[in-house]
C-alpha positions as CSV (number, residue, x, y, z in Angstrom):
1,X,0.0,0.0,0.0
2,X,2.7,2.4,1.0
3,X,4.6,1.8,-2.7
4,X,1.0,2.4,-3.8
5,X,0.6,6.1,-2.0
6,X,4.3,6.4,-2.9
7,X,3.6,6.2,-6.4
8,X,0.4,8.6,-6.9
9,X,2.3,11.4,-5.1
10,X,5.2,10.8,-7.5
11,X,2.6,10.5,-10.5
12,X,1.0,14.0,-9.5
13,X,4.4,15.6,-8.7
14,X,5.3,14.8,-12.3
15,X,1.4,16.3,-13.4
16,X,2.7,19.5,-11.7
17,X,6.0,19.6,-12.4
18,X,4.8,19.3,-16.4
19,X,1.7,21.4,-16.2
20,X,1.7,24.4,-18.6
21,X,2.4,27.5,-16.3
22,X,-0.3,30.1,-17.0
23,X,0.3,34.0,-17.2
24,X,-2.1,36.1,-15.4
25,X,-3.2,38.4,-18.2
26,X,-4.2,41.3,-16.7
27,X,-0.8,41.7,-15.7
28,X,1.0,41.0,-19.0
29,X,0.2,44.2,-20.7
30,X,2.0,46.1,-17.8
31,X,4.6,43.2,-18.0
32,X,4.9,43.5,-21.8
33,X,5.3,47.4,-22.1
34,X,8.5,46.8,-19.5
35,X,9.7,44.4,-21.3
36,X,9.3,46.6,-24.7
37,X,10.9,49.3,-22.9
38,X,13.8,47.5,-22.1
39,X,14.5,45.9,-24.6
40,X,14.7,49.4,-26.8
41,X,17.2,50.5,-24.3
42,X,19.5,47.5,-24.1
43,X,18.7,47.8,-28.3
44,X,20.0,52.1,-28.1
45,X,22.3,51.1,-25.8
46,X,23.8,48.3,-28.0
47,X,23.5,45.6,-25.3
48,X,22.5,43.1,-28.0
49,X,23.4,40.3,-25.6
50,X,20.8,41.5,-23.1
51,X,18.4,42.9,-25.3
52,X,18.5,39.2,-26.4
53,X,17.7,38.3,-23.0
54,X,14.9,40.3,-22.0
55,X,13.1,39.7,-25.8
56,X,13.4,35.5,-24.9
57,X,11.9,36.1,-21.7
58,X,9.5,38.4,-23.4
59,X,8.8,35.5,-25.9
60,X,7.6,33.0,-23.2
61,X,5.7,34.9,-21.3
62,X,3.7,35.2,-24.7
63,X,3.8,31.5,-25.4
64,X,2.3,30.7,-22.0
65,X,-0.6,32.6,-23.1
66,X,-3.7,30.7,-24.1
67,X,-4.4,30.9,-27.7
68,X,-7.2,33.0,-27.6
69,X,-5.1,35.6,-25.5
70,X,-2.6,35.4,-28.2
71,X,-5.0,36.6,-30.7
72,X,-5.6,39.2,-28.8
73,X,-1.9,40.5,-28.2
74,X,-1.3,39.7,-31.8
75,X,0.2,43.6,-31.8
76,X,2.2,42.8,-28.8
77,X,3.9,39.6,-30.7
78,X,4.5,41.5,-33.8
79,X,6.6,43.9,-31.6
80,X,8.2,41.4,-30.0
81,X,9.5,39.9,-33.0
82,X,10.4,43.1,-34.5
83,X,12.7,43.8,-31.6
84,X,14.0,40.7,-31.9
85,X,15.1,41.5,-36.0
86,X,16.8,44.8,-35.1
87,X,19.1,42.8,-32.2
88,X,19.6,39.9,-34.2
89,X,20.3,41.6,-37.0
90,X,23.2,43.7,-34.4
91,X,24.4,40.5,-33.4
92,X,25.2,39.6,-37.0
93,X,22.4,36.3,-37.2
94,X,21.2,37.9,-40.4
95,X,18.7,34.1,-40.9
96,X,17.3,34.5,-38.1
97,X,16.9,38.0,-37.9
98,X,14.6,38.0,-40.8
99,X,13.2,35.2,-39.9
100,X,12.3,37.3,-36.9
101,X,11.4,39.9,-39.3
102,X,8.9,37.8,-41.4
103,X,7.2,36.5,-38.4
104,X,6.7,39.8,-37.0
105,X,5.0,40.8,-40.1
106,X,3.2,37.9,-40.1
107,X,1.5,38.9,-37.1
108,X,1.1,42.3,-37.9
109,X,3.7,44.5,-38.2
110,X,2.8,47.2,-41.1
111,X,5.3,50.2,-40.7
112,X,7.8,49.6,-44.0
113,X,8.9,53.0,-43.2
114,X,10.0,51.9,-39.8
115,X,12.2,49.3,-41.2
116,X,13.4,50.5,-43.7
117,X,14.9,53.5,-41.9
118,X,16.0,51.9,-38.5
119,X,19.1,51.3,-38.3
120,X,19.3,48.5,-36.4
121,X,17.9,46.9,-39.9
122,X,20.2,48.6,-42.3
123,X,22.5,45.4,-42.6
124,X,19.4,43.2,-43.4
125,X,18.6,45.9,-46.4
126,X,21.3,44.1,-48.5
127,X,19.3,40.8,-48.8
128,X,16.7,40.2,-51.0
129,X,14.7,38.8,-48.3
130,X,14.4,41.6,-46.5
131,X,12.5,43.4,-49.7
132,X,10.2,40.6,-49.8
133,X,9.5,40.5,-46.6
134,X,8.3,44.7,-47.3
135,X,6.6,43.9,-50.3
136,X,4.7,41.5,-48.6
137,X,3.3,44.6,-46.2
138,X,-0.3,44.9,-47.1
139,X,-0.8,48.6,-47.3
């Protein structure tokens, strides 16, 4: 009986330990706008490394959003990826910075002007990629 008991507390420890954390979304939109904010000043500040950082942890506070929330900070995802282009793109990952790029568009980002004339972009300009990837801006 004991190897029994001994066994179900293990099994649920294992259910917790595994169990999607959730996000309490009332206070990701506060959460997200500090996390925007500093990751534009590690960007200015050309701390790519922990710009990096703070956009990852950005990131999965978003995944562990229920899909339904994530439709509704599609906005807030499209920003997150954008920041993560312009430090990518700094740290000289061109791929996945415009893979970044892409998926940020995907999701909504719509300011061609904006990208075009950041300059944490302007070493993405030289791929043809990155002109798709404006074309593909509905206007």
């Amino acid at each position: 009986m004991k190897k029994l008991s001994l066994l179900i507390a293990l099994g649920i420890a294992c259910s917790i330990a595994i169990a999607k954390p959730t996000v309490n979304v009332s206070q990701f939109e506060t959460y997200s706008q500090q996390m925007q904010d500093m990751s534009a000043k590690y960007i200015s500040e050309k701390k790519f490394d922990n710009a990096n950082k703070t956009i990852e942890a950005w990131l999965n506070s978003y995944n562990l959003l229920s899909d339904k929330e994530k439709a509704s900070y599609a906005p807030v995802y499209a920003t997150i990826m954008y920041n993560k282009a312009c430090a990518l793109t700094q740290k000289n990952e061109m791929f996945y910075a415009l893979k970044a790029l892409k998926e940020a568009v995907k999701a909504g980002f719509n300011n061609s002007t904006q990208a075009l004339s950041d300059p944490n972009l302007a070493q993405l300009k030289s791929y043809d990629e990155f002109n798709k990837i404006l074309k593909s801006i509905k206007a």
